[in-house]
C-alpha positions as CSV (number, residue, x, y, z in Angstrom):
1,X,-0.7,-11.5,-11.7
2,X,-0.9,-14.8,-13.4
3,X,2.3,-16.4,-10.7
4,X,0.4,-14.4,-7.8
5,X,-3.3,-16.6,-8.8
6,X,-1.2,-19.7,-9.0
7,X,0.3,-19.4,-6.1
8,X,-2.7,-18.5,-4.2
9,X,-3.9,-22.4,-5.7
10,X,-6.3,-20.5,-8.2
11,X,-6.7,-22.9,-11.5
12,X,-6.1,-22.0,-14.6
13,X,-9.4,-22.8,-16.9
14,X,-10.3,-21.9,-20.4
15,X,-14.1,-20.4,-19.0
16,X,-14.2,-19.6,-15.4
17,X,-17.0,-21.8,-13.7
18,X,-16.5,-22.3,-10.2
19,X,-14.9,-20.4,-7.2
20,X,-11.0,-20.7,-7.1
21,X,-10.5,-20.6,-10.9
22,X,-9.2,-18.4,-13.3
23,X,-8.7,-17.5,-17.6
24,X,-6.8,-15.2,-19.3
25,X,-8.1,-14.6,-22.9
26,X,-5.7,-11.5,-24.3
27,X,-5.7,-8.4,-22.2
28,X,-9.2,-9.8,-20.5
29,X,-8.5,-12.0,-16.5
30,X,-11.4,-13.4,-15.1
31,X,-11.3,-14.6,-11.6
32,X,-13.8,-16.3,-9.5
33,X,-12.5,-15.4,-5.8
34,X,-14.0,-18.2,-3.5
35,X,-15.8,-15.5,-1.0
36,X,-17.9,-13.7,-4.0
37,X,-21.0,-14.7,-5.0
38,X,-20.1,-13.2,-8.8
39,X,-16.6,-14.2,-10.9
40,X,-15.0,-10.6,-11.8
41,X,-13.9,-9.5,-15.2
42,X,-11.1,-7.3,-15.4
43,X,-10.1,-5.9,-18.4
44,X,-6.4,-4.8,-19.3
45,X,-5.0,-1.9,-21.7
46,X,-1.5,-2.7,-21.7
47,X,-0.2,-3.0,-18.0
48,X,-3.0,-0.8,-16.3
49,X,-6.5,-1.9,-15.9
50,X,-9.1,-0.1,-17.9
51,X,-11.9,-1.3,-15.9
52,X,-13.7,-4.4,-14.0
53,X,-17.1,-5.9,-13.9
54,X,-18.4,-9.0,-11.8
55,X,-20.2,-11.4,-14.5
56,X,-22.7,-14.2,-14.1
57,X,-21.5,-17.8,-14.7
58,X,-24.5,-18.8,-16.5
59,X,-24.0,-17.0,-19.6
60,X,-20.3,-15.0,-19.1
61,X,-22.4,-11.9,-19.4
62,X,-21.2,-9.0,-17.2
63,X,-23.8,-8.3,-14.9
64,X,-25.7,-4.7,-15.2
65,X,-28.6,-2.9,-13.5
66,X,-29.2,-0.2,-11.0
67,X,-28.6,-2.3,-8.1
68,X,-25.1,-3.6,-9.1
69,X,-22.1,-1.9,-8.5
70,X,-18.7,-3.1,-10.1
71,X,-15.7,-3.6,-7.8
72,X,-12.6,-1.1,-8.1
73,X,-9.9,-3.9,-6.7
74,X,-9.8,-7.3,-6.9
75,X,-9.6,-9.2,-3.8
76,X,-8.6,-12.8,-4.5
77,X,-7.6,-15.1,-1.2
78,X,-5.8,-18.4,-1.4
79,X,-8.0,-21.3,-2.3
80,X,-6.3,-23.9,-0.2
81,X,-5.6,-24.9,2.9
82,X,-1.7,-25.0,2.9
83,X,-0.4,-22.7,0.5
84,X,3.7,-23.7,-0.2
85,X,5.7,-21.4,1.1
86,X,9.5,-21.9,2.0
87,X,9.0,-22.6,5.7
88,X,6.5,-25.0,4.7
89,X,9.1,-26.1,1.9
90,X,11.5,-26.4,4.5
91,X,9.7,-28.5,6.8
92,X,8.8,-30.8,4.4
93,X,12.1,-31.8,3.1
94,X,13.3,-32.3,7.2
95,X,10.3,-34.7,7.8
96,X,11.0,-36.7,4.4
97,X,13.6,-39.0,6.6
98,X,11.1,-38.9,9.4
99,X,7.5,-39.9,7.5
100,X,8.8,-42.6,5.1
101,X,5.0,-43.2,4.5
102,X,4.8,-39.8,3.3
103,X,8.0,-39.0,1.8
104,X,6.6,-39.1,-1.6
105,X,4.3,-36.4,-0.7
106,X,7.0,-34.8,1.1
107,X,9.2,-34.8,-1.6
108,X,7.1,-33.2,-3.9
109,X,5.9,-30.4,-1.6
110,X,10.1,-29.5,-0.6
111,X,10.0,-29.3,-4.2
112,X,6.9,-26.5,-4.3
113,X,4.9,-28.9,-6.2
114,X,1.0,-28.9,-4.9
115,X,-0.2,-32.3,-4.0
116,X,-4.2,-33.3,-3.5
117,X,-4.7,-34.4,-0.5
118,X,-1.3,-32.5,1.4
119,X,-3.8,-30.6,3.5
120,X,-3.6,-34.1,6.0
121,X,0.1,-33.0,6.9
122,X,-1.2,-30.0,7.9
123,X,-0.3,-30.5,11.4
124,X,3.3,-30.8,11.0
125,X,3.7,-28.6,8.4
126,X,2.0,-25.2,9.2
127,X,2.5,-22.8,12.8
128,X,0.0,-23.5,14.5
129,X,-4.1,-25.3,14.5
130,X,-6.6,-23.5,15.2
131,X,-10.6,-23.6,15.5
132,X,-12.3,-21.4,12.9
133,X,-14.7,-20.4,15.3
134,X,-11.9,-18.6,16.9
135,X,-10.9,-16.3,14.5
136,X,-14.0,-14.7,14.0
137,X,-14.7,-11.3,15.9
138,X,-16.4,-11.0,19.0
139,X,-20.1,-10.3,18.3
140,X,-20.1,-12.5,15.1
141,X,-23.5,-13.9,13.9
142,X,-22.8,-17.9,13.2
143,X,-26.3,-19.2,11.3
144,X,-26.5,-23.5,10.7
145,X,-28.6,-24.5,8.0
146,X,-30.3,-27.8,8.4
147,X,-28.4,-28.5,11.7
148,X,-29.3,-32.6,11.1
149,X,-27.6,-32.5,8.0
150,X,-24.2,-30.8,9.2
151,X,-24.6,-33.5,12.5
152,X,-24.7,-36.2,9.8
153,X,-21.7,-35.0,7.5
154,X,-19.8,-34.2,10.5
155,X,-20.3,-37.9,12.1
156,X,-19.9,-39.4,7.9
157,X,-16.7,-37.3,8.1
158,X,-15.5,-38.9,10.8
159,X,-16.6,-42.3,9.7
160,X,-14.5,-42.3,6.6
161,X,-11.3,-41.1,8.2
162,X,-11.7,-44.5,10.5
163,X,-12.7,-46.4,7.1
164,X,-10.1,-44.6,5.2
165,X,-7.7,-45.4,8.6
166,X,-8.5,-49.4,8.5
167,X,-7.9,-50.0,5.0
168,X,-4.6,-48.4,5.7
169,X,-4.0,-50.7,8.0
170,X,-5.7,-53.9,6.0
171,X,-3.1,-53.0,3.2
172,X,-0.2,-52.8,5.4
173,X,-0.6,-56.6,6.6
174,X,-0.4,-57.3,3.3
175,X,3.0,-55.9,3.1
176,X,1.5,-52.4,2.2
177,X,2.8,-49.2,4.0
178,X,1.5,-48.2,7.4
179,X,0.1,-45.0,8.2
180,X,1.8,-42.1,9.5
181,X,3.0,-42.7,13.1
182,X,2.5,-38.6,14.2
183,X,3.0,-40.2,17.8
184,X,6.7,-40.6,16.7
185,X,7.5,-37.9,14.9
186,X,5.3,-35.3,17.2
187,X,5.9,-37.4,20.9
188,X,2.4,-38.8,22.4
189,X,1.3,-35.9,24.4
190,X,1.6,-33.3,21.1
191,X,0.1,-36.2,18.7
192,X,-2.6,-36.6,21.3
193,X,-3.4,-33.2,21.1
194,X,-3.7,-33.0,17.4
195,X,-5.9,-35.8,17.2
196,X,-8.4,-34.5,19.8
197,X,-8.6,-31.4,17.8
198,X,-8.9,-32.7,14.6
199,X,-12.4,-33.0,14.8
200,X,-15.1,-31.3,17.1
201,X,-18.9,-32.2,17.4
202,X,-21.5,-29.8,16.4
203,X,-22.3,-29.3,19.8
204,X,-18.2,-28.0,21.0
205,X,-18.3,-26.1,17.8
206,X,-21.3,-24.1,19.3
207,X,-20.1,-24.0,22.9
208,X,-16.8,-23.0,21.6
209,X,-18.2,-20.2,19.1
210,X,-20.3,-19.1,22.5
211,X,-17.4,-18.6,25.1
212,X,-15.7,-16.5,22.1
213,X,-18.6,-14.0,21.9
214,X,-20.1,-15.6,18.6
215,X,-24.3,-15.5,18.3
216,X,-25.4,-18.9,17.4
217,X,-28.6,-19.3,15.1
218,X,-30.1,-22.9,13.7
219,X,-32.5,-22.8,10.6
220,X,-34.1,-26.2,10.6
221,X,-37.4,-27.9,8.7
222,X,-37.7,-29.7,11.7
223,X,-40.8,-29.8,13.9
224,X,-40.6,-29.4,17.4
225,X,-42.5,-31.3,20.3
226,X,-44.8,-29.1,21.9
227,X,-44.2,-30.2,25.2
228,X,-40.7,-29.3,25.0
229,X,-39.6,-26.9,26.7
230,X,-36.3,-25.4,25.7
231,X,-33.7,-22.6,27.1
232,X,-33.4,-21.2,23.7
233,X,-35.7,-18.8,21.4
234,X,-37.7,-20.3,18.8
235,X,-39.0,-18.8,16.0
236,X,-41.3,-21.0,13.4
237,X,-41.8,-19.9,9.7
238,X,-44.7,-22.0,7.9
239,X,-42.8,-22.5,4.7
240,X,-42.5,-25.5,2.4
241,X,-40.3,-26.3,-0.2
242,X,-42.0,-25.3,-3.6
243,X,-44.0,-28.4,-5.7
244,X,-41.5,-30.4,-7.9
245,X,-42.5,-30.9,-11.6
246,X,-40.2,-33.0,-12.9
247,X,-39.3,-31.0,-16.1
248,X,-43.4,-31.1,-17.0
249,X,-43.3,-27.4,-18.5
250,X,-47.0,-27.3,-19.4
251,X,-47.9,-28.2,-15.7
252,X,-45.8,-25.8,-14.1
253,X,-47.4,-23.3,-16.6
254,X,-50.8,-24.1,-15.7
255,X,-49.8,-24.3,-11.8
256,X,-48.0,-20.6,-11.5
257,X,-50.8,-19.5,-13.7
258,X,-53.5,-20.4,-11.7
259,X,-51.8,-18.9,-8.6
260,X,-51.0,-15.5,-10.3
261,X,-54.5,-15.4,-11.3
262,X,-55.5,-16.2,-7.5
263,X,-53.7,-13.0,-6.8
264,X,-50.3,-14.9,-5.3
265,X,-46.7,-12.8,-5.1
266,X,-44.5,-14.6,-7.0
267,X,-40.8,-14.0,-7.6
268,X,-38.3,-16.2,-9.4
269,X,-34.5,-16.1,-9.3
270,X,-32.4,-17.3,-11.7
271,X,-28.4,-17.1,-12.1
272,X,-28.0,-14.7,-14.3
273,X,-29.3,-12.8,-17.3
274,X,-29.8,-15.0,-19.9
275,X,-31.8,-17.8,-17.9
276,X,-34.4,-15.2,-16.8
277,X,-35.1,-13.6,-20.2
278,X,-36.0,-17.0,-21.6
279,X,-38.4,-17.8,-18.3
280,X,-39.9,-14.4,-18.9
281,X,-40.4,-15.2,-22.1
282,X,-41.5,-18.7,-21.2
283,X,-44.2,-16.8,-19.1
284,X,-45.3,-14.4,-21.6
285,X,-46.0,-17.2,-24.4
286,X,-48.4,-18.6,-21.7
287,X,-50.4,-15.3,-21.1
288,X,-49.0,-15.3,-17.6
289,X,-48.4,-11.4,-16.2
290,X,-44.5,-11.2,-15.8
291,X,-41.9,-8.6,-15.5
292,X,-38.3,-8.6,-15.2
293,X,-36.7,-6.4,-12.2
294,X,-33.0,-5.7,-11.7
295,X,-33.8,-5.9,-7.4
296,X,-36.2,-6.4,-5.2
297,X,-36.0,-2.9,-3.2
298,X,-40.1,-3.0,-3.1
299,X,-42.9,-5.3,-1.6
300,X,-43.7,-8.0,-4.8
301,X,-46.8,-6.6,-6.7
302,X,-49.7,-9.3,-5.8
303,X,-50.9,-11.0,-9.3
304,X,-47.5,-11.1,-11.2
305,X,-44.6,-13.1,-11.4
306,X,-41.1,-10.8,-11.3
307,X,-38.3,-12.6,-12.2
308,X,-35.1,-11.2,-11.4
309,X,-31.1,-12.6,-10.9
310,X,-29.8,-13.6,-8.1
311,X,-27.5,-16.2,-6.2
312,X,-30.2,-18.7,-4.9
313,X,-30.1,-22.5,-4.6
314,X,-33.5,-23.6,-3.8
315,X,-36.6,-21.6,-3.3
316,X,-40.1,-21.6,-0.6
317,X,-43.4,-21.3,-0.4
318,X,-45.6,-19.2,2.5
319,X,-49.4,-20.2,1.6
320,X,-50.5,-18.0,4.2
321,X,-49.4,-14.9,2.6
322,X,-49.9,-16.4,-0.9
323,X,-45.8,-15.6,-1.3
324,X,-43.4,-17.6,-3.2
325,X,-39.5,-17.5,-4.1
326,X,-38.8,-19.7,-7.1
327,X,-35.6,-20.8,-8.9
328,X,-35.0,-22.3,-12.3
329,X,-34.2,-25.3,-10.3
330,X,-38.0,-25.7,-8.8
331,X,-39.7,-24.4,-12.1
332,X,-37.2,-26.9,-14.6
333,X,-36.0,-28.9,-12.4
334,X,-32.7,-28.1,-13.3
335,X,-30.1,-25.3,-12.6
336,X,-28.3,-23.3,-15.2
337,X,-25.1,-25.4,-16.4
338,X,-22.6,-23.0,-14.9
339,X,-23.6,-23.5,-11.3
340,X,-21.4,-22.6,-8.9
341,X,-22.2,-25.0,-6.3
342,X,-19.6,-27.5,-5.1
343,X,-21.5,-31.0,-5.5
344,X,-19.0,-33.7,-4.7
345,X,-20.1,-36.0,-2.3
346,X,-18.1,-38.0,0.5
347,X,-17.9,-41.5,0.1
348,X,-20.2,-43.7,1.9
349,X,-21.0,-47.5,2.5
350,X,-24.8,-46.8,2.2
351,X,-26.7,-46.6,-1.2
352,X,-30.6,-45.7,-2.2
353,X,-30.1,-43.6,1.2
354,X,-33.2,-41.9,2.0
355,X,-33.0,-38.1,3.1
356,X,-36.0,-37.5,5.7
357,X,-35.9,-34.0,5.1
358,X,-36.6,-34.6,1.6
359,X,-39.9,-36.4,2.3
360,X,-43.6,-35.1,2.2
361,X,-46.4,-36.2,4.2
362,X,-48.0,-39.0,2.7
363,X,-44.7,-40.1,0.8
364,X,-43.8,-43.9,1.0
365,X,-41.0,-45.2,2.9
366,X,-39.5,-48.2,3.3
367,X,-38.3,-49.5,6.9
368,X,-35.9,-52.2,7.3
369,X,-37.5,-54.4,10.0
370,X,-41.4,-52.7,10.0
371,X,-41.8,-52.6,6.2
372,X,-43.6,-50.3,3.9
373,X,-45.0,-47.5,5.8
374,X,-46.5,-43.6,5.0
375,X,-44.5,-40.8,6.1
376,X,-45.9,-38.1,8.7
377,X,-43.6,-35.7,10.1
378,X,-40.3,-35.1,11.4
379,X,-40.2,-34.4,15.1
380,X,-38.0,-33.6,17.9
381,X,-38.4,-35.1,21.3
382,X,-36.8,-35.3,24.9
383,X,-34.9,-38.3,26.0
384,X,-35.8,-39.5,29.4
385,X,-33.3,-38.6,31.8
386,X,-31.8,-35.8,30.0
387,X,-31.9,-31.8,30.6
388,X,-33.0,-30.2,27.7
389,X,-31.3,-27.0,29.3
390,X,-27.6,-27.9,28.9
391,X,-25.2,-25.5,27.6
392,X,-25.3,-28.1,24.5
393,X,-28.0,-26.1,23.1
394,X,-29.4,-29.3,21.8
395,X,-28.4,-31.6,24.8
396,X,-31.2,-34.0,25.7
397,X,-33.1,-34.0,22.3
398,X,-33.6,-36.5,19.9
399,X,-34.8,-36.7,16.2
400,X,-37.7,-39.4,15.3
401,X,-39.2,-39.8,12.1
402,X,-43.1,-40.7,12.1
403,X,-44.7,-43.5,10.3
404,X,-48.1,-44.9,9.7
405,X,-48.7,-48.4,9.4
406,X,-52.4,-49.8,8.1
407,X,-54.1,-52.3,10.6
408,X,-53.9,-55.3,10.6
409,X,-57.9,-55.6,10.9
410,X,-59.8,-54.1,8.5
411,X,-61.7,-51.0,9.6
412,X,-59.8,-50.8,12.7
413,X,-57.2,-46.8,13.1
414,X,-54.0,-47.0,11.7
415,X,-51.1,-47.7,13.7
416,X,-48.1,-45.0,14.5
417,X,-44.7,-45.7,14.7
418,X,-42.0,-43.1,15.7
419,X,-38.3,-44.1,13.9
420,X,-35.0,-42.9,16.1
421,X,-32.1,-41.0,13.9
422,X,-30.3,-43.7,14.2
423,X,-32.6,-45.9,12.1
424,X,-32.4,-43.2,8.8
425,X,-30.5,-45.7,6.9
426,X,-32.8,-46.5,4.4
């Protein structure tokens, strides 16, 4: 079983934290499989397995309630790209001669030996390259969160491979190696092909995911023009990111308090076990009503807070129908230390960035040319001499942020300034 994870590109960890890991402690294998939500626990009496549990990161608890239900078999897919297999073995000791600016690489994958970063040779080493979008059935449901801020990684993505691409090429007039040639080891036409397919735009991804019988939904915190008119269904929610405190416990007390006593639903999430007993009790020092649930199979109870586990980054806010989902993040401002959220970043030129869809109305915001200005909204508008109909989805439409300026008389209106996307550097 051990060999098997390890192969698969599982790491072996004293306490399993993050997806793609594993521990053995005795007869007891914990393994965090990267499509669950939960690490599972299963526990060995001799060579047969006396029984399995999914536990919570958090606190290594196993997880318990009437709403969870342990897993019978253990499911565990590779956790890398390019698993080493012999054909893969194979081809990488033939293209050693071939790629002399990979042969070190090359070597050590012939060898079976995983290498960071051997998932770039994945065009000469694997079958075939194909879009993911592809492989999923027909009728599949593909949902983009924050569809500016996968635009953006998708462009920064690109952008680095170019910077990542020049340096190669700075270091090799210095007497460096160049970078791999794939035009001579592949031919022009087939290296052609790879490198128009390495990438795609968010927009091909969707057309793409479309011809193949794949839904396409967008959740974005975006406003949209009202004058727009567009070919697809819109659907607004008035939520809001919940109030930041800063790690001010007695202000968040006195903030949730006020709005349980003003009859609000309020339900917070937490990782696992352990985190939510010491909120509940947190609540309960402060005279605030507050029960612990194991699920949320009923309407919340108007007046109380429930707290309850679950796998939740961030939380919202719907004033209108005094509702609110919470996490230890928004009430703390932190997240219990065993998160399971992947946050490395990918390099980037640009530092103090700001993140428009972090601001409020009313924050300040520095522009580079116009100066220090007040923040009012994100909005969406169409570009003159576009269709806003195109099988793009979001062809013809462009993102402006909104800024007030003061006068520059006194007592005379403020002044309103709208900021392109392509502005957002700072």
């Amino acid at each position: 079983m051990v060999r098997r994870l390890a192969d698969a590109a599982y790491s072996r960890v004293d306490m399993v934290t993050h997806r793609g890991e594993f521990a053995v402690r005795g007869g007891i294998l914990d393994v965090f499989p990267p499509t669950e939500d939960h690490p599972i626990r299963v526990e060995f009496f001799g060579d047969e397995v006396d029984q399995m549990r999914w536990f919570a990161v958090a606190d290594q608890r196993s997880l318990s309630g009437p709403a969870v239900h342990h897993p019978s078999e253990l499911h565990a897919p590779p956790c890398r790209e390019i698993l080493i297999t012999p054909s893969v073995m194979s081809r990488a000791a033939r293209l050693k001669a071939e790629m002399p600016a990979a042969a070190d690489m090359l070597e050590k994958i012939a060898g079976g030996i995983a290498v960071e970063g051997m998932e770039s040779l994945a065009p000469v080493l694997v079958d075939a390259m194909v879009p993911f979008v592809d492989q999923l059935p027909a009728g599949s449901i593909g949902v983009v969160i924050e569809p500016e801020k996968v635009r953006t990684r998708a462009h920064d993505l690109a952008a680095t491979n170019e910077e990542f691409l020049e340096a190669a090429w700075s270091t090799a007039s210095n007497g460096g190696t160049a970078p791999l040639d794939l035009d001579s080891v592949l031919g022009s036409q087939a290296a052609s092909a790879l490198h128009a397919a390495s990438f795609q735009s968010l927009t091909d991804t969707r057309s793409a995911a479309l011809a193949h019988g794949v839904s396409w939904w967008s959740i974005t915190s975006l406003a949209t023009d009202e004058d727009l008119v567009l070919d697809i269904d819109v659907l607004n929610l008035h939520a809001r990111e919940p109030r930041g405190y800063q790690g001010d416990v007695a202000e968040m007390l006195e903030f949730i308090g006020s709005h349980v006593r003003d009859q609000w639903r309020i339900v917070v999430a937490t990782d696992g076990p352990g985190p939510a007993q010491r909120l509940a009790e947190l609540f309960h020092d402060a005279d605030i009503p507050c029960s612990r649930v194991d699920s949320l199979a009923h309407e919340p109870q108007a007046g109380i807070i429930e707290v309850t586990t679950a796998a939740v980054g961030r939380g919202f806010v719907l004033d209108g129908l005094k509702l609110g989902l919470l996490t230890e993040a928004d009430l703390l401002g932190r997240s219990s230390a065993g998160s399971t959220k992947d946050m490395r970043r990918m390099p980037s030129k640009r530092r103090n960035a700001v993140d428009p869809l972090q601001l409020h109305a009313g924050d300040f915001v520095v522009h580079e040319q116009h100066g220090i200005g007040k923040f009012v909204e994100l909005i969406q508008r169409k570009v003159v001499g576009s269709s806003a109909g195109s099988s793009g989805g979001d062809a013809g439409l462009r993102e402006y942020l909104v800024l007030e300026y003061a006068a520059s008389k006194r007592g005379a209106p403020a002044t309103g300034f709208s900021c392109p996307r392509t502005s957002w550097t700072r």
